[in-house]
N, C-alpha and C positions, 0 to 999 in steps of 0.2 A: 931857643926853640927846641932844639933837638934832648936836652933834659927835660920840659917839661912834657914832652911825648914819652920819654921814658919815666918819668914819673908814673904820668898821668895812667900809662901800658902797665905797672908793677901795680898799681891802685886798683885795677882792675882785675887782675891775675889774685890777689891776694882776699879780694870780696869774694871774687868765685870760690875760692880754695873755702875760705871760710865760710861759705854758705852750699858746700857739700856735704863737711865735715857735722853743720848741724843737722842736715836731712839723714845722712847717714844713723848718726846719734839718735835721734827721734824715732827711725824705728822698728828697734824693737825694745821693749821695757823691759821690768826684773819679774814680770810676772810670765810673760812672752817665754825670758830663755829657761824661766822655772819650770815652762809647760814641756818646754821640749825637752829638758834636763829629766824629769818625772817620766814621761814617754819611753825616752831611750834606757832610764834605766830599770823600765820595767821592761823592756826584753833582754833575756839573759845572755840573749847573741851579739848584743852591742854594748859599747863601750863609752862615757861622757867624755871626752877628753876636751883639753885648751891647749890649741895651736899658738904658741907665741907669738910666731910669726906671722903672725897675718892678726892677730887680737880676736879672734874668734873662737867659739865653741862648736863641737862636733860629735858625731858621734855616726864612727864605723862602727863595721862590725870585726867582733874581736878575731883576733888572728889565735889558734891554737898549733903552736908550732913544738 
């Protein structure tokens, strides 16, 4: 009894996991971060960059140090 709760509790945790992971995915497209990619690099005060860490694109603005 007390496996098949913890099954049944990891079957559950692991649908969720997985059905965040594809909302997350869906949205935004390659046309999406193309728009924003185009945007930011057409002001010359900001920068495209890819945070590794986190798997995202951004774009501050440039630092002139």
């Amino acid at each position: 009894m007390k496996y098949s709760f913890l099954l049944a509790l990891i079957a559950v945790a692991t649908t969720e996991a997985a059905t965040i992971e594809q909302q997350s995915a869906q949205r935004y497209t390659y046309e999406d971060i193309r728009e924003q990619e185009l945007k930011c690099k057409a002001d010359r005060n900001r920068e495209w960059k890819y945070d590794a860490a986190t798997n995202t694109w951004a774009c501050p603005l440039q630092r002139y140090d």
